[in-house]
Structure formats: structure tokens, C-alpha cells
C-alpha positions as CSV (number, residue, x, y, z in Angstrom):
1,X,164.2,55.3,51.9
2,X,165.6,56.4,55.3
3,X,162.8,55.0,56.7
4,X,162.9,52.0,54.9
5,X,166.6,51.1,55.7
6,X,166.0,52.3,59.4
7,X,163.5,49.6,59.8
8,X,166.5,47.2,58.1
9,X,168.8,48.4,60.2
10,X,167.4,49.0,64.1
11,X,166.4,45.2,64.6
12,X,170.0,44.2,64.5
13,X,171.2,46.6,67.1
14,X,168.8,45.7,69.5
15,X,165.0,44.8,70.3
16,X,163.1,47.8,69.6
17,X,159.2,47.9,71.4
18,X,156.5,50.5,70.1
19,X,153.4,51.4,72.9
20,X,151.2,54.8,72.0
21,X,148.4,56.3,74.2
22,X,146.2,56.6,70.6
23,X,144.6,54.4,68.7
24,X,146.1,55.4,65.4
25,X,149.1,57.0,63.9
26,X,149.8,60.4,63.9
27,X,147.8,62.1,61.2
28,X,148.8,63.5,57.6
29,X,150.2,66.8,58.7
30,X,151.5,66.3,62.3
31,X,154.8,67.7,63.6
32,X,156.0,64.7,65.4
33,X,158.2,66.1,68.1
34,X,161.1,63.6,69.8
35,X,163.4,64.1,72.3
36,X,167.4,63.8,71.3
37,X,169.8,61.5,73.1
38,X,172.3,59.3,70.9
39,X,173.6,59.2,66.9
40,X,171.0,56.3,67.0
41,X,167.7,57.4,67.9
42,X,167.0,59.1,65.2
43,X,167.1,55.5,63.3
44,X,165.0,54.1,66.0
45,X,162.1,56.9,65.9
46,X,162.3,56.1,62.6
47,X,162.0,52.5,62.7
48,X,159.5,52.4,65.3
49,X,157.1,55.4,63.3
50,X,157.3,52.6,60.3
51,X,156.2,50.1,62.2
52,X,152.8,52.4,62.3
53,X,153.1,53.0,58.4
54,X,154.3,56.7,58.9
55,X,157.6,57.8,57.0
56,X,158.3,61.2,58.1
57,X,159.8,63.9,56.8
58,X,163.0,64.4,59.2
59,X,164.6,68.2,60.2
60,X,167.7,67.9,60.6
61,X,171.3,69.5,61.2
62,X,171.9,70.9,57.6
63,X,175.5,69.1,58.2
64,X,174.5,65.9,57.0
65,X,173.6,67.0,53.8
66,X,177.6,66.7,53.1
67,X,178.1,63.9,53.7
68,X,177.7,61.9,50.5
69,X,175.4,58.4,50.4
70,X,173.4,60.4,53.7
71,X,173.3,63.6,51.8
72,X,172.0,61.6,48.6
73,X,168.9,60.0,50.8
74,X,167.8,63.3,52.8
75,X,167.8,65.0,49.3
76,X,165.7,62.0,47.9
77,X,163.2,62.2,50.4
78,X,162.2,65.8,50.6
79,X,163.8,66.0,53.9
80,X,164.7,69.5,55.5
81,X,168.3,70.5,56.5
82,X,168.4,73.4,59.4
83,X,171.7,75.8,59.0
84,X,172.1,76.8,62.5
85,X,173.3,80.2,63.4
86,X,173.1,81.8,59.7
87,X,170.7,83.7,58.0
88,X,169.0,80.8,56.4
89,X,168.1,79.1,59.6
90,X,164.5,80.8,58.9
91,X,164.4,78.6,55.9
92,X,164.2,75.7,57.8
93,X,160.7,76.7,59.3
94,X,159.2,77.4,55.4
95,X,160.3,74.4,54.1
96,X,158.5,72.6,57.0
97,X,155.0,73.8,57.0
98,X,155.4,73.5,53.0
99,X,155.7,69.9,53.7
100,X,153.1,70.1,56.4
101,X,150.9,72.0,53.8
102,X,151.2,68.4,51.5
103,X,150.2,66.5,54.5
104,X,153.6,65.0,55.1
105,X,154.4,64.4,59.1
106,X,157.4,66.5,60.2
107,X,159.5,64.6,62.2
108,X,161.4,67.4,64.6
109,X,163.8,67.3,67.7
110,X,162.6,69.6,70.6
111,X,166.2,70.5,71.7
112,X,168.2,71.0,68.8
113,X,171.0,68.9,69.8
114,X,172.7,65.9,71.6
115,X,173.3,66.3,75.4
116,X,176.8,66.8,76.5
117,X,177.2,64.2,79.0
118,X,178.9,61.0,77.9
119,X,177.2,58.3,80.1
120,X,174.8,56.0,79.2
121,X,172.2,56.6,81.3
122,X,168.7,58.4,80.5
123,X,167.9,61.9,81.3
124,X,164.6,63.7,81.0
125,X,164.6,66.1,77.8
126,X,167.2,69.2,78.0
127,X,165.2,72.8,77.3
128,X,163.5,73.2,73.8
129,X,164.0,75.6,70.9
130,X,161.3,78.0,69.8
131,X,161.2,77.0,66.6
132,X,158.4,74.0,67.1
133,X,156.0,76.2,69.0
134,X,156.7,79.0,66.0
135,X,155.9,76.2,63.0
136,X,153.2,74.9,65.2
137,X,151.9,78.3,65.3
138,X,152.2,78.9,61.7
139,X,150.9,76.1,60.4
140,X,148.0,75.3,62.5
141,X,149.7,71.7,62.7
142,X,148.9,69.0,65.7
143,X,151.7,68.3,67.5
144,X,152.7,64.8,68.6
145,X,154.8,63.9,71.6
146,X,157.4,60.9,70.9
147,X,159.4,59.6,74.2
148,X,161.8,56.9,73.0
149,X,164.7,55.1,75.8
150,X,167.8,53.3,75.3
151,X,169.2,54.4,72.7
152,X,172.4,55.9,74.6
153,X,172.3,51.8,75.2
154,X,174.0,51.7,71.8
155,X,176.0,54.5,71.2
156,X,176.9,57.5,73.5
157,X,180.0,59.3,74.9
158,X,183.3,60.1,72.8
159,X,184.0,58.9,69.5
160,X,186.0,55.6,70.2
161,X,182.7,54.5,72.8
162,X,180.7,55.6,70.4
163,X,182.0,53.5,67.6
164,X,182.2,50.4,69.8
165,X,178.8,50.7,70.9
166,X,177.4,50.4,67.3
167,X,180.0,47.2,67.0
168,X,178.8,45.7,69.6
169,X,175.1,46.0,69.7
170,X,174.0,42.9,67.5
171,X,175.7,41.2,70.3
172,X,175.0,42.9,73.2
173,X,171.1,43.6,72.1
174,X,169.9,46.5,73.9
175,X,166.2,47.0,74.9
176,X,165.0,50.3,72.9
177,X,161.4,51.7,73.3
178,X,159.7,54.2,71.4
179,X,156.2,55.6,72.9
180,X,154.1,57.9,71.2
181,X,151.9,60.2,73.6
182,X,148.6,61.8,72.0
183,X,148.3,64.6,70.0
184,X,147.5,68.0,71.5
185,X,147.2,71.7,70.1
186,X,149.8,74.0,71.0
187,X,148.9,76.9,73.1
188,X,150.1,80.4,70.8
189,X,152.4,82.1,73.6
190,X,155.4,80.9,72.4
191,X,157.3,80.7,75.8
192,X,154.3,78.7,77.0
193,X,153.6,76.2,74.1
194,X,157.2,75.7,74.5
195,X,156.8,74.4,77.8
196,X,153.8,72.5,76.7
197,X,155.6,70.5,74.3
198,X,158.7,69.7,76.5
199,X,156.4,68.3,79.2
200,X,154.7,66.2,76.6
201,X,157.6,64.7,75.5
202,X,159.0,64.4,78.6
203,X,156.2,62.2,79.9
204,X,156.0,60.0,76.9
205,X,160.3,59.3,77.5
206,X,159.3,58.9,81.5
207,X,156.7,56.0,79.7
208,X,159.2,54.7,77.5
209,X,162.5,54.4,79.9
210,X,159.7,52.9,82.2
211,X,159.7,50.1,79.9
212,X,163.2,49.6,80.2
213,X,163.9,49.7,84.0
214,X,165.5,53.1,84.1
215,X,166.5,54.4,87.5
216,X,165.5,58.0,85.9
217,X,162.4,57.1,85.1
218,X,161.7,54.8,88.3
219,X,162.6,57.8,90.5
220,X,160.5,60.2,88.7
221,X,163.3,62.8,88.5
């Protein structure tokens, strides 16, 4: 259903673009690992990921859960809430090689949480948590890099930017691109397949804000 509405929903906020360096879309059982930059890119990984005919199973801040319609949908669709900092963070990583085990693809974000800085502009990934290299350890799974750009175009900074950014979008119509690196086999040191996976998905975002012209991207910083 999330999946379904994103693909609703993304078009009208701006014009989304899909590239991948594989033929085909990530296989039954991948963790399908983005980087994290706006409220919206989660709707636009999602968007762009249907376009392929994968609907993924999303981790996510267990947060959202409360809040009601949202709350309804994640529990609909099997998706897996993360409670940070408590004893049932741990939870989070059975639940997601259960659905990896049914040959679901995990949809999970590398850092955790939204950058700090307010301005628009893109930024490679911030440092990953362990958790991905530990569920990519524990479940044998293929990890798939996903770089997507632009969606700070529609909504970033404090709340009142933020909120007039979404407004404004079907007017404004950002360019947003999604690109989708190939999958590789994390390495089982921890710190290292950590690193691994950060400089996947960093390349595959250096792709994707190519796309779009970014100064980040077009310096190679």
C-alpha cells in the first residue's frame, strides 16, 4: 500500500528519473540499503523501487507507528518499526531477516537518521550504523546500494521550510533521481562491511546527484 500511494503521490512533487547499473531488480531477499536526506525520500525510493515492480519492506523509526492512518499502513504491510536506544532495538534486526527469510526485500537506511544541516543542497552519505553489516551477516542476504538526489529539493530545513516545500513542489517541480548500484556480498568484519556499504551507496548518490547538476557531485567531494 505504501508503495502503491508513493508511486501516486511522488509524480506530483516533482519529475522522478530511475537509472541502475543491473539489468534487473534487486532479487527476492535483498537488503536494499539508501542513503537518508529529506521527509521525502523515503516516498521517492519507494516510488522509484515500484517502477521496477519491487515493494519493499521498509525499517523504520518505530515513531511512526503512532501516528494513526501511517501507523495503520506500516502495520498492514509487514513493515518493521526500530525503537532506538531501548532494549528492543535488537528486535528490529529479527524481524528483518524473518522477512528476508520469506524472500521480501528490506528496504533499510545506512545512517539511521536525517542530517542536521537545514540547506538544500546534497551531501555525500553521513557514517553508517552497524546494524546493516550485522543483518547482512546474519542472514546471508545480498546487499543493494540505492543513491537517490533531490529530494532536499522538496522539503528540508525547519518545520515552516519544510512544510512549504511540500506546498510548493507541484509547482516548482523538482528534478529527483533514484540510481540503483549492483548488488555485492558484504565482507563479515563488521567495521569493514560497514565501510563497504557506505562507499556503495555513496557512489550510486555521486551517480544520481550527477543527474541533477549537483555542485557535490560535479566536484567529487
Amino acid at each position: 500500500m505504501l508503495s502503491r500511494i508513493a508511486s501516486a503521490v511522488v509524480p506530483s512533487l516533482g519529475h522522478l528519473t530511475v537509472t541502475s547499473d543491473h539489468a534487473t531488480a534487486p532479487a527476492a531477499g535483498s537488503i536494499i540499503v539508501a542513503n537518508h536526506t529529506s521527509l521525502a525520500d523515503p516516498g521517492i525510493v519507494l516510488a522509484a523501487l515500484r517502477r521496477l515492480g519491487v515493494e519493499p519492506v521498509v525499517m523504520a523509526t518505530a515513531g511512526l507507528w503512532r501516528i494513526p492512518v501511517l501507523g495503520r499502513l506500516l502495520r498492514h504491510g509487514g513493515h518493521v518499526p526500530v525503537h532506538r536506544n531501548s532494549r528492543r532495538a535488537a528486535d528490529a534486526l529479527d524481524a528483518a531477516a524473518v522477512a528476508l527469510g520469506e524472500g521480501r526485500r528490506l528496504l533499510i537506511y545506512g545512517e539511521g537518521r536525517l542530517p542536521s544541516r537545514l540547506d538544500a543542497a546534497e551531501a555525500p552519505p553521513e557514517g553508517f550504523r552497524s546494524g546493516l553489516a550485522r543483518l547482512a551477516h546474519a542472514s546471508g542476504a545480498p546487499v543493494v546500494p540505492l543513491g537517490q538526489a533531490g529530494a532536499r529539493r522538496v522539503t528540508s530545513g525547519r518545520r515552516a521550510k519544510q512544510i512549504s516545500g511540500l506546498l510548493t513542489a507541484p509547482a516548482r517541480r523538482p528534478r529527483l533521481h533514484v540510481h540503483i548500484g549492483s548488488p555485492l556480498h558484504l565482507p563479515p568484519e563488521v567495521e569493514t562491511a560497514t565501510a563497504t556499504a557506505r562507499a556503495a551507496v555513496t557512489a550510486a548518490w555521486r551517480t544520481a546527484a550527477h543527474h541533477l547538476g549537483e555542485p557535490a557531485a560535479l566536484t567529487g567531494r
